[in-house]
ZAKEVEX-547570 format. One record per residue: residue in one letter; chain; x, y, z of N, C-alpha, C, O in turn. Coordinates in Angstrom, 1 decimal, m for minus. Example, Ala and Ser with C-alpha at 12.3 -4.5 7.8 and 13.67 -1.06 7.14 Angstrom:
2
(node "A","A",(13.2,m5.7,7.8),(12.3,m4.5,7.8),(13.2,m3.3,7.8),(14.2,m3.3,8.5))
(node "S","A",(12.8,m2.2,7.1),(13.7,m1.1,7.1),(12.9,0.0,7.9),(13.4,1.1,8.0))
! end
This chain:
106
(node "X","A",(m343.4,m126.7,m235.0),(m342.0,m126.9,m234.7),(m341.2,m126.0,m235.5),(m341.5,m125.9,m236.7))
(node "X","A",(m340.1,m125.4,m235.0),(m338.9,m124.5,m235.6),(m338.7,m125.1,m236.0),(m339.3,m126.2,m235.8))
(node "X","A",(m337.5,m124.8,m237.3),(m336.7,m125.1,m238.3),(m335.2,m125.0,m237.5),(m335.3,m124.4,m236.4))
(node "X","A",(m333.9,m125.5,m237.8),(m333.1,m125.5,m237.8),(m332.7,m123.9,m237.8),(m332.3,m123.3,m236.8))
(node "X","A",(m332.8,m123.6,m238.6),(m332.1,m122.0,m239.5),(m332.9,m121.0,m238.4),(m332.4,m120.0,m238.0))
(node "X","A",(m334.1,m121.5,m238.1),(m335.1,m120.6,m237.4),(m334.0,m120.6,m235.7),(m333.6,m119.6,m235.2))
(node "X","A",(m334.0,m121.8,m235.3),(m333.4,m121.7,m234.2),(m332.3,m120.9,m234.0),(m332.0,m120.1,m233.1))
(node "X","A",(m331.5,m121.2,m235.5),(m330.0,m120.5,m235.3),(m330.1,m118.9,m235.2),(m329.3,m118.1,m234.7))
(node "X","A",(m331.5,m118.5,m236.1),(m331.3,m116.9,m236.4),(m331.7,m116.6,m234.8),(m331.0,m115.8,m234.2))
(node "X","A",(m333.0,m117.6,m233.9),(m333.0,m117.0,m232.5),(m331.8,m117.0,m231.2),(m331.6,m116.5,m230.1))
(node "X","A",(m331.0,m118.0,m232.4),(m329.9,m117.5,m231.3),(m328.6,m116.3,m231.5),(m327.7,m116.0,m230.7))
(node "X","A",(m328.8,m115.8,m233.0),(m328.1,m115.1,m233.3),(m328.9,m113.7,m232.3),(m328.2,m112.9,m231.7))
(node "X","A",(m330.0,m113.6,m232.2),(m330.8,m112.7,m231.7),(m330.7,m112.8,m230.0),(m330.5,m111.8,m229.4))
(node "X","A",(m330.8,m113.5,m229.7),(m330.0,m113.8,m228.5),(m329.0,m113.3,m228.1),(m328.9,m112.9,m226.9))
(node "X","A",(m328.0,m113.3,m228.8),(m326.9,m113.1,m228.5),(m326.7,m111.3,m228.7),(m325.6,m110.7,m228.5))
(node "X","A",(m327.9,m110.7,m229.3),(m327.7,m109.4,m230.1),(m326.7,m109.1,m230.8),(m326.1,m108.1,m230.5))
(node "X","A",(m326.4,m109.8,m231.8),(m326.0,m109.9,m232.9),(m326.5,m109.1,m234.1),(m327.4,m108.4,m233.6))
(node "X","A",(m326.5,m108.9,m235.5),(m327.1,m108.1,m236.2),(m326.3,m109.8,m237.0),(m325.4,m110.4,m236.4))
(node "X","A",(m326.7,m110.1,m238.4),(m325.9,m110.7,m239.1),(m324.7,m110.8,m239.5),(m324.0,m111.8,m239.6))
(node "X","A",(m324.5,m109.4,m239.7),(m323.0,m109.1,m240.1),(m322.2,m109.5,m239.0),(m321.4,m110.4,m239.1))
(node "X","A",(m322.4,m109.0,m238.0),(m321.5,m109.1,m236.5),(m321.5,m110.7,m236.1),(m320.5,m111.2,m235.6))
(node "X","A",(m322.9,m111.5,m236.2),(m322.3,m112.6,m236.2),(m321.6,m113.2,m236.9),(m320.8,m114.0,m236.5))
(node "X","A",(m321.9,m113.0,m238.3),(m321.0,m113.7,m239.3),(m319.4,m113.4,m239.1),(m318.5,m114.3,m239.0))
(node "X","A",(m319.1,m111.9,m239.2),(m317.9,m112.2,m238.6),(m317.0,m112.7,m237.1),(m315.8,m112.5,m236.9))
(node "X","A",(m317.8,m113.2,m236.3),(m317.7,m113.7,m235.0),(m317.6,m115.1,m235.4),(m316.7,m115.7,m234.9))
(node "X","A",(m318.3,m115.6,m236.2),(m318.3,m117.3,m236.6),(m317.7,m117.3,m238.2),(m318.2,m118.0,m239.0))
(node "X","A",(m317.2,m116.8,m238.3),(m316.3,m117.5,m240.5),(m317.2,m117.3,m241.4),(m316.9,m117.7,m242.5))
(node "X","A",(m319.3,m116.4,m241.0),(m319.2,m116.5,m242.3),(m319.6,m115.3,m242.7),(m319.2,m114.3,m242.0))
(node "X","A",(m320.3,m115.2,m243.8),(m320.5,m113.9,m244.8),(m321.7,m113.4,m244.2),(m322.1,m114.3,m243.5))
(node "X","A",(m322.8,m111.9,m244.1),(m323.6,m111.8,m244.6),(m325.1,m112.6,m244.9),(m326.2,m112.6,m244.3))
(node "X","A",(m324.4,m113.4,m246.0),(m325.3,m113.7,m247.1),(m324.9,m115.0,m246.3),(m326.0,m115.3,m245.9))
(node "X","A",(m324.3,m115.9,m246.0),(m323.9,m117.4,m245.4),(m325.2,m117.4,m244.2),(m326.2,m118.1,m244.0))
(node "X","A",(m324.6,m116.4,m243.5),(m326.3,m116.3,m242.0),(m327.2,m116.4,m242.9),(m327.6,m117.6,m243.1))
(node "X","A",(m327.9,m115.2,m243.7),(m328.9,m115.3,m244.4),(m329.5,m116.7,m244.5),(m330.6,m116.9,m244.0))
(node "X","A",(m328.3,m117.9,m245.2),(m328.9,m119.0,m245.8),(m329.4,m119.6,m244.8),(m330.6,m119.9,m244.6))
(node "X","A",(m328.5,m120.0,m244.0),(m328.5,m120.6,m242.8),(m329.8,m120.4,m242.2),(m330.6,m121.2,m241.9))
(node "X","A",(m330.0,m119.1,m242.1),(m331.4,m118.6,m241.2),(m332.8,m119.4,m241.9),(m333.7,m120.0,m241.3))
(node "X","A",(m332.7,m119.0,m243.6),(m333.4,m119.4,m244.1),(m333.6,m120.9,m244.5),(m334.4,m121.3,m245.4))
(node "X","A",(m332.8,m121.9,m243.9),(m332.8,m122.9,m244.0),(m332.0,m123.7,m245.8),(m332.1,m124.9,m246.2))
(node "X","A",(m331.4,m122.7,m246.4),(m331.2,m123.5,m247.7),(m330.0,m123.8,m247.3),(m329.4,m124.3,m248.3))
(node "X","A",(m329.2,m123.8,m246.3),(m327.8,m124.2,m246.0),(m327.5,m124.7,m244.9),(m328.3,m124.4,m243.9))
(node "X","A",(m326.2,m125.8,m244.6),(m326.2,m125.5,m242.9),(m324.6,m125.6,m242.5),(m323.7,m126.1,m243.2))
(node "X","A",(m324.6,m124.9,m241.3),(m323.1,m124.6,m241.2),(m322.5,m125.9,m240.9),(m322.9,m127.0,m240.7))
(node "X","A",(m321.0,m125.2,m241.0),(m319.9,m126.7,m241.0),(m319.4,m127.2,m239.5),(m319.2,m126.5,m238.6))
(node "X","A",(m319.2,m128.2,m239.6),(m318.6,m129.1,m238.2),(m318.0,m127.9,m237.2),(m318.4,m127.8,m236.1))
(node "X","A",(m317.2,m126.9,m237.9),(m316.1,m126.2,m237.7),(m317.1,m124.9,m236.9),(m316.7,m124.6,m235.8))
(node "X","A",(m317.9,m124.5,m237.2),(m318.5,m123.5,m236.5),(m320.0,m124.4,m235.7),(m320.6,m123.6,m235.0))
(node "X","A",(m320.4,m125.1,m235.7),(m320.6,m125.8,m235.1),(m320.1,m125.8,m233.3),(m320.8,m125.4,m232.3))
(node "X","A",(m318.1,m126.5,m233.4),(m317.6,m126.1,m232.7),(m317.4,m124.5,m232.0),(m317.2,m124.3,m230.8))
(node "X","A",(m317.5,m123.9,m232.5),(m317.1,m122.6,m232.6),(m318.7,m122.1,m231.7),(m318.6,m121.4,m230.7))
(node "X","A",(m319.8,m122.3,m232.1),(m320.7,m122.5,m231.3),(m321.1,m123.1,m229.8),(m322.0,m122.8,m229.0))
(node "X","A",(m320.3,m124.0,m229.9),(m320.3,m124.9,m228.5),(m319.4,m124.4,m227.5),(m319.4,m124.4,m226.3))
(node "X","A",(m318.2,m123.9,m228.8),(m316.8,m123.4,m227.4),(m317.1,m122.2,m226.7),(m317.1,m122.0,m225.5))
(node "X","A",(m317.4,m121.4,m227.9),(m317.6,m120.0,m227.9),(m318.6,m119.8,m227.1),(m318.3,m119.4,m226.0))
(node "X","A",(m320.3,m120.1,m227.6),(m321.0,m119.1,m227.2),(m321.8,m120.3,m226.7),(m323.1,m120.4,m226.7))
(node "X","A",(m321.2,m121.3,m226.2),(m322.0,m122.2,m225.0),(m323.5,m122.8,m225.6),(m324.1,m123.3,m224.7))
(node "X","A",(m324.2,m122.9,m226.8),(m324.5,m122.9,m227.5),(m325.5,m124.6,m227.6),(m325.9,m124.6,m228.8))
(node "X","A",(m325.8,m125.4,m227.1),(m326.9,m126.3,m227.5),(m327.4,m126.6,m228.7),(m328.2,m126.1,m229.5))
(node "X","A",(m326.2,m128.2,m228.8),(m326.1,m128.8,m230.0),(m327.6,m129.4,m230.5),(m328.0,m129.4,m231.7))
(node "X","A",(m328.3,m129.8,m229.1),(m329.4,m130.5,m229.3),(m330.6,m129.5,m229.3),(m331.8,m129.7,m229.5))
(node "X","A",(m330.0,m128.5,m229.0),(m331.5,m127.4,m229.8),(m331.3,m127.0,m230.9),(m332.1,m127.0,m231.8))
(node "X","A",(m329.8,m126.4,m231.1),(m329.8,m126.0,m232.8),(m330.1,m127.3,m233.6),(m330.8,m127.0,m234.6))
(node "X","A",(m329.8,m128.5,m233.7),(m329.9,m129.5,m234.5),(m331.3,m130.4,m234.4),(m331.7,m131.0,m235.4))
(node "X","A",(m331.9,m130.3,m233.4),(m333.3,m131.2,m232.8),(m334.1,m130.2,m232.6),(m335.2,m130.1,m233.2))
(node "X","A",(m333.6,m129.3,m231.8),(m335.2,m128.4,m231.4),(m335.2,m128.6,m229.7),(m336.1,m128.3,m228.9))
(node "X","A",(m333.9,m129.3,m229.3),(m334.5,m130.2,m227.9),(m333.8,m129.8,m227.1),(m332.6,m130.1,m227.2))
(node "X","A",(m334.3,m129.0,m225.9),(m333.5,m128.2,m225.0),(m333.7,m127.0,m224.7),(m334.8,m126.4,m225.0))
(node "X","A",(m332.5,m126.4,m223.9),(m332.8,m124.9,m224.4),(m331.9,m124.3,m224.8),(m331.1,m125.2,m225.1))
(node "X","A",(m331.4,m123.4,m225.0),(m330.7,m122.6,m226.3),(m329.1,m122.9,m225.9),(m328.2,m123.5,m226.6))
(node "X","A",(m329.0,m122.3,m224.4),(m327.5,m122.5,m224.1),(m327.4,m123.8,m223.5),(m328.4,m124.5,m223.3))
(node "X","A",(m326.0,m124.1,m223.0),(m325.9,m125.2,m221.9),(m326.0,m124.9,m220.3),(m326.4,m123.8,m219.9))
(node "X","A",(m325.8,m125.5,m219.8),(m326.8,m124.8,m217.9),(m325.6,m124.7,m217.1),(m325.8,m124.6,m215.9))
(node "X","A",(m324.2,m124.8,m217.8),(m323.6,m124.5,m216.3),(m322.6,m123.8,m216.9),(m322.6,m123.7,m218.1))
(node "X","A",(m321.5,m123.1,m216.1),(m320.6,m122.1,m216.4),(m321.1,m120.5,m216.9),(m322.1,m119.9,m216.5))
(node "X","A",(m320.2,m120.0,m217.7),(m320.2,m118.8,m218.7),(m319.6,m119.0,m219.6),(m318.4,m119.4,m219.8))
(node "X","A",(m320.7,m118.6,m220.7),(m320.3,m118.1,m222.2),(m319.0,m117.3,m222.1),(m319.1,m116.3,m221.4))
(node "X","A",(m317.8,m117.6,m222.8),(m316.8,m116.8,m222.6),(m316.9,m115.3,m223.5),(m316.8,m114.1,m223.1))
(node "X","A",(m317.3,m115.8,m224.6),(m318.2,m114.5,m225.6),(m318.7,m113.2,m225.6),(m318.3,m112.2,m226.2))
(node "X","A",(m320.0,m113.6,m224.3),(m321.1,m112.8,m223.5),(m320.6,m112.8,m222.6),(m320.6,m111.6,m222.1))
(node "X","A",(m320.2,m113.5,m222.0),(m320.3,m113.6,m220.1),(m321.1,m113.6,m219.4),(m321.0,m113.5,m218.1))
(node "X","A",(m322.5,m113.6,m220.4),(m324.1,m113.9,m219.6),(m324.5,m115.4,m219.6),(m324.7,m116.0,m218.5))
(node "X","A",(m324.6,m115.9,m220.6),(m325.0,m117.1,m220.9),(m323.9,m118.0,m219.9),(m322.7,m117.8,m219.6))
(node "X","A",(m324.7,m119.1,m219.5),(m323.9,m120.2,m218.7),(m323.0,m121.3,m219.9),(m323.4,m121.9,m220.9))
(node "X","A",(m322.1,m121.3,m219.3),(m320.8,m122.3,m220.0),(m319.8,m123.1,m219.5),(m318.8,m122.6,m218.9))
(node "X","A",(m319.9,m124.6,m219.6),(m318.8,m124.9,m218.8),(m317.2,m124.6,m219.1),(m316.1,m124.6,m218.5))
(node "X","A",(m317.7,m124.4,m220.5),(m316.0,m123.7,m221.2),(m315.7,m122.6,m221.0),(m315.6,m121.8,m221.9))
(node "X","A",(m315.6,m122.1,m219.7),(m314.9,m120.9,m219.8),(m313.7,m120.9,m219.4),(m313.0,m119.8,m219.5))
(node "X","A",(m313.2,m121.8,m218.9),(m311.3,m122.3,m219.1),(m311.1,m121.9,m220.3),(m311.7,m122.5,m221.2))
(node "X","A",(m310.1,m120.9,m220.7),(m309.3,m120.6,m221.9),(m308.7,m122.2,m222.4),(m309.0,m122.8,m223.4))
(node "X","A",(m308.1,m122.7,m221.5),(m307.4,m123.9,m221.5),(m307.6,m124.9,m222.1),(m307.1,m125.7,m222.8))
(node "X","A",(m309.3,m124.8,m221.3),(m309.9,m126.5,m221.6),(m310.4,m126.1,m223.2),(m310.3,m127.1,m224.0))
(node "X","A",(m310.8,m124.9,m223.6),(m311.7,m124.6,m224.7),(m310.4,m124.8,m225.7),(m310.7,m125.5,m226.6))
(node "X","A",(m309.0,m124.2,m225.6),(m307.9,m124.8,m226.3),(m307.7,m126.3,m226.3),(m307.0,m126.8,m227.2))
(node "X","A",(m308.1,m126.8,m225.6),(m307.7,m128.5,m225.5),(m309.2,m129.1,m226.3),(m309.2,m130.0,m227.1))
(node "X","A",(m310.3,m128.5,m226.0),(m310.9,m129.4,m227.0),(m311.1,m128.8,m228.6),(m311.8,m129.5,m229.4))
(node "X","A",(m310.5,m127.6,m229.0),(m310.1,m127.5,m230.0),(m309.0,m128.4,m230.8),(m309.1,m129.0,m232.0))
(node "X","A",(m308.2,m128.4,m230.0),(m307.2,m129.4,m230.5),(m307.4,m130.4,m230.7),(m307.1,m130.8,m231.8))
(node "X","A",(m308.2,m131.4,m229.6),(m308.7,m132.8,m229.6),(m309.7,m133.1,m231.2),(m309.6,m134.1,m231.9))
(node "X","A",(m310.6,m131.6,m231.4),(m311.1,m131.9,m232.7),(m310.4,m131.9,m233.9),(m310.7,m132.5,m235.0))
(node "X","A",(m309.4,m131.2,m233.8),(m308.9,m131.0,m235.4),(m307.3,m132.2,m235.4),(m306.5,m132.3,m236.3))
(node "X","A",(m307.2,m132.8,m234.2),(m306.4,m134.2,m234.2),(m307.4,m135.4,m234.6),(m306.9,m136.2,m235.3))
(node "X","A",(m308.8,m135.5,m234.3),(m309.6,m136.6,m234.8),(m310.2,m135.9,m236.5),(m311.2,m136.4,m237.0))
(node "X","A",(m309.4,m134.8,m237.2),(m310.2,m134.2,m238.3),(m311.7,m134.0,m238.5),(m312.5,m134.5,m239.3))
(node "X","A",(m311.9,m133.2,m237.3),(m313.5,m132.7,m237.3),(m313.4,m131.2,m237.6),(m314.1,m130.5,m238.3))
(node "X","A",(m312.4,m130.9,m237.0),(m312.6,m129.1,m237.4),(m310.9,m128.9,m238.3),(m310.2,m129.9,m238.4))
(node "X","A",(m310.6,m127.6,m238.8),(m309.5,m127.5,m239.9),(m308.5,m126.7,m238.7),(m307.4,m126.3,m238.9))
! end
C-alpha cells in the first residue's frame, strides 16, 4: 500500500509538474513538496482545497489510497485534461468562499 506523500508526489507527476512548479501552483516551497512527498509532513486544509478546486484532485485517494487520482466528471480547470466538476469559475469561487466563511481555509 502507498503512503500518503507517495500518492501526492504521483500526482504531482501526473500533472507534470517538476516540484518547484508545483509548489509554486499550491503555496509551497521546494523543500515543503519534498516533505510532503517524503511523508514527514502534510499539507494544510487550505491546499487541500486548492487541490480539489483546482486540479480536481481525489480527497479519498490522496488521504486513504481509495479511488482514483482525479474525480470522474467535468475538467480540471488547471489542465483541462483531467475531469472536474469545478470548472465553473463561479461555483469554484462560491465554494471558496463557503470554506473560509465556516474557517476551513484563510
Amino acid at each position: 500500500m502507498t503512503t500518503t506523500g507517495k500518492r501526492f508526489k504521483n500526482i504531482r507527476i501526473a500533472l507534470n509538474l517538476s516540484q518547484e512548479a508545483f509548489g509554486k501552483e499550491i503555496g509551497l516551497s521546494k523543500s515543503g513538496i519534498s516533505a510532503v512527498e517524503n511523508d514527514k509532513t502534510f499539507v494544510s486544509l487550505e491546499i487541500l482545497s486548492t487541490l480539489l478546486i483546482d486540479y480536481n484532485i481525489n480527497m479519498n485517494y490522496l488521504v486513504g489510497g481509495i479511488g482514483e487520482m482525479f474525480n470522474p466528471t467535468g475538467f480540471a480547470p488547471k489542465t483541462g485534461k483531467k475531469p472536474c466538476i469545478c470548472a465553473d469559475i463561479e461555483f469554484r469561487q462560491r465554494v471558496r468562499q463557503i470554506l473560509k466563511e465556516e474557517g476551513l481555509i484563510k
